[in-house]
N, C-alpha and C positions, 0 to 999 in steps of 0.2 A: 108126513111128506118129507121131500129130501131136505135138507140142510143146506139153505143158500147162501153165498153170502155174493154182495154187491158192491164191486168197487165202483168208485167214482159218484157216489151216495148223493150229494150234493149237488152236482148236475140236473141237468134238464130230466134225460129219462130216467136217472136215477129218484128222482124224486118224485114221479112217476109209479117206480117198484112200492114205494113210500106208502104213497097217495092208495094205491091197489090193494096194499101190505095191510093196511090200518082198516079199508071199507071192507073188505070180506076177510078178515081175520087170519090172514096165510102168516102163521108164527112159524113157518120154517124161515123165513128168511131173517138175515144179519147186514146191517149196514155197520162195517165196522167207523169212526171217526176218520177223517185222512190224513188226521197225524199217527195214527197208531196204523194207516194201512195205505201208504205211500206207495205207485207201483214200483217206484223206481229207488224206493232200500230195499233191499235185500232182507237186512235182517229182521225188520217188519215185518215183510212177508212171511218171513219163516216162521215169527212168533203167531202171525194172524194163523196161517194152516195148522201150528202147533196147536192151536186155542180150539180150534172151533171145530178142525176137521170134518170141513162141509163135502156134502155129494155133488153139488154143482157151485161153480163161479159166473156170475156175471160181470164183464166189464165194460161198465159205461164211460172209464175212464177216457180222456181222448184230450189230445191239442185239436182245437177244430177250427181255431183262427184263420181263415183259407189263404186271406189277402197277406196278412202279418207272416204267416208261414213261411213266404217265400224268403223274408228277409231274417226266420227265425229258425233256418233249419234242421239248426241243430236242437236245440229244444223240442220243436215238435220230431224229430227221428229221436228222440229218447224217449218220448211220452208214447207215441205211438208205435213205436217198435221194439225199444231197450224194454219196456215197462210190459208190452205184452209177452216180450220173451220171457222176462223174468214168473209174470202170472204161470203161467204154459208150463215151465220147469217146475213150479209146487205143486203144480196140477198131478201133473205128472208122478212126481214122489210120493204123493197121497193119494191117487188112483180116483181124483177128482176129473170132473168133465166139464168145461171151461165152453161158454157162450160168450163169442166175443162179438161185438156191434160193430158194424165196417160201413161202408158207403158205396155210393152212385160214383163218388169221383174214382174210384179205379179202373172207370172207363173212360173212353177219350170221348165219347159220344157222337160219334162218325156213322153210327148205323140208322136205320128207319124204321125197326120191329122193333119190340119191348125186350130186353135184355136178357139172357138167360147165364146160368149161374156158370157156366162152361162157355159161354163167349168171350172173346180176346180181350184181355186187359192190359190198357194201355194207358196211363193215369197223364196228364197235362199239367199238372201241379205238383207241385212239391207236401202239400196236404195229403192228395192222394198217392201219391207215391208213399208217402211214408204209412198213411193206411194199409196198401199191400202189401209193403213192408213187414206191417207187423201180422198179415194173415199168412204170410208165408214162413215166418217163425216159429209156428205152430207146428204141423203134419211132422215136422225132422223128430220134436219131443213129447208127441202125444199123439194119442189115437183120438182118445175121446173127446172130441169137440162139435160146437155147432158154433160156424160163421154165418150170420143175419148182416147183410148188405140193406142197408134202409137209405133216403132221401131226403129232402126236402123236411127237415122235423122241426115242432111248432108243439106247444103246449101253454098251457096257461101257468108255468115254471119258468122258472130262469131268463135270458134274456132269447129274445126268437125272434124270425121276419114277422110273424102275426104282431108280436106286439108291435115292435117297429113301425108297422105300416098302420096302425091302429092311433100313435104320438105323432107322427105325422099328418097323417089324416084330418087330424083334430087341430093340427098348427097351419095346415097349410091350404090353400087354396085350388092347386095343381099338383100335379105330381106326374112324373115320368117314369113310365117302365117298361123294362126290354121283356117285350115279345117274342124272340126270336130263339131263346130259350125252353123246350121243353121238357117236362118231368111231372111228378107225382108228387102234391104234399103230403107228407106222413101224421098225422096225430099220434106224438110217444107215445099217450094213454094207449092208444091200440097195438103199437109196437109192443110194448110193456105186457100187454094182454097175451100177445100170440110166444113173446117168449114165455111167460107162464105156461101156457099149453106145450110149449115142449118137455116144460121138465115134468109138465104131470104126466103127459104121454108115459114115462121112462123109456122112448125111443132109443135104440141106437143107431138108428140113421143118418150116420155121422157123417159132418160136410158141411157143403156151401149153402144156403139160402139167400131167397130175396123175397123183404118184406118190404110193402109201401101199401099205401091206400090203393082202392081201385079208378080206374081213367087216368086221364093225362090233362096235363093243364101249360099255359106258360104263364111267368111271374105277372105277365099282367092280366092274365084272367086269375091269377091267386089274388092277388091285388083288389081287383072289382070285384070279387067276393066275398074277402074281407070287410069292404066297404056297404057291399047290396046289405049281405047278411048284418050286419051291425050298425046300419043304420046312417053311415057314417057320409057326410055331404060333400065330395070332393071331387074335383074334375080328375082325371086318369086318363094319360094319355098313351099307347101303345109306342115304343121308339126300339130302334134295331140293338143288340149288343155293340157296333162300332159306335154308335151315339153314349154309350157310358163303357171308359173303358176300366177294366180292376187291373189290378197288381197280380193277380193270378186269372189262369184260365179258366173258363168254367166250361165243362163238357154241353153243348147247342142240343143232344136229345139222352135222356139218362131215366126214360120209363121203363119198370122193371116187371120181368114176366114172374109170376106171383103163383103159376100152374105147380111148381114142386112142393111148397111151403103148405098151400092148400092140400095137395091129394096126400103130402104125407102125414098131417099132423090133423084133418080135417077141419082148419080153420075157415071162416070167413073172413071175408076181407070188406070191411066197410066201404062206400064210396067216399070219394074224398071231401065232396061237398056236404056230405052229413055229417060227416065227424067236426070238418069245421064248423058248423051249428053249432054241434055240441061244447066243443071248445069256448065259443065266442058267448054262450050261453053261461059258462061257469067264469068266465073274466068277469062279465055283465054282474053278474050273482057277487062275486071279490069287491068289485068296487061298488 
């Protein structure tokens, strides 16, 4: 198989590749350390691409602090844009093909139909902004790519809303959540799966995608399912977005049309409620 290698290893989805890498034996891929594959040296990179000279890059790399963003801009427009530029250019010099992960927030979420990958992007945050950022640094210095736009992502890795709303749950009696919010939660694990299927494909149907679970949900029906499915005893109560206000905006509809992703690579696309079984099943099994 090709030769992968995965920045941003230690992360959510990255550990994820990890988790996938290790249960069915895919020894193409490389997580390099993130001292030795920094996106944002240079000559790191140069040494990483000199080293391994992979067929595909994944970058799970990412500032994804949404709220912090606002007041961190500069930081996150280097992580999510200097850093993917930099990726993009060794891509490029090595005649490698770069999968970069992007998001829902480079939409403003002003529409009513599920999103398609040539709909207007219009980002409300400084997060997503500099997400688009770095997907438009791309096309100037490379052909070969694949952008995967995902949402709402949850795994039994890293820090996430599932977990969150799971220590919560457990501490508290009540809890408030805005409804007025809708979108898709994603399970990495699945995300992780369907880009695998790209690079087995060895498509070049190079472009934009969008990957998320299938239906639509708002935070507070993720919420009470998190709790129905796991058991968890907690009153939940529905309240608008002006009832909790953030530091950053969040796009009110960011469900994404899945029809491109599916017809070209022949993925399915789990329901969203399944996969959170599945998830809330392997926390369960952890602890």
């Amino acid at each position: 198989m090709s030769k992968t290698i995965v920045f941003g290893a230690s992360g959510q989805l990255g550990q994820c590749f990890k988790k996938l890498a290790a249960d069915k034996n895919l020894d193409f891929f490389i997580f390099p350390d993130e001292s030795e594959a920094n996106i944002l040296d240079v000559e790191g990179l140069s040494n990483v691409f000199a080293k391994y000279q992979p067929e595909y890059t994944i970058n799970c790399a990412a500032y994804t602090a949404v709220d912090k963003a606002e007041d961190d801009t500069e930081l996150a427009e280097k992580i999510n844009k200097t850093g993917v530029a930099n990726i993009a250019q060794f891509c490029a010099e090595h005649g490698t093909t770069l999968i970069q992960v992007s998001t829902d927030f480079v939409f403003k979420g002003n529409l009513s139909s599920p999103l398609k990958e040539d709909d207007e992007t219009l980002p409300i945050s400084v997060y997503g902004q500099t997400k688009l950022d770095g997907e438009k640094v791309i096309p100037p210095v490379l052909d070969k790519y694949f952008i995967v736009r995902t949402s709402w992502l949850y795994s039994e890795f890293a820090n996430n809303y599932v977990k969150t709303m799971l220590k919560l749950g457990a501490e508290r009696d009540l809890l408030k959540i805005i409804a007025d919010q809708a979108g898709t939660p994603t399970y990495a694990m699945d995300l992780a799966d369907a880009i695998i299927a790209i690079i087995k494909s060895g498509s070049t149907e190079y472009g934009v995608y969008h990957y998320s679970n299938e239906g639509i949900a708002s935070w507070y029906d993720f919420s009470k399912a998190i709790f129905d499915l796991s058991g968890t005893t907690v009153k939940v109560l529905p309240i608008p977005t002006s009832e909790y206000p953030t530091r950053a905006t969040r796009p009110p509809y960011s469900v994404m049309d899945k029809t491109k992703i599916k017809n070209t690579f022949g993925i399915e696309v789990p329901y969203w409620r399944d996969s959170l079984a599945v998830c809330l099943d392997k926390l369960k099994q952890q602890n």
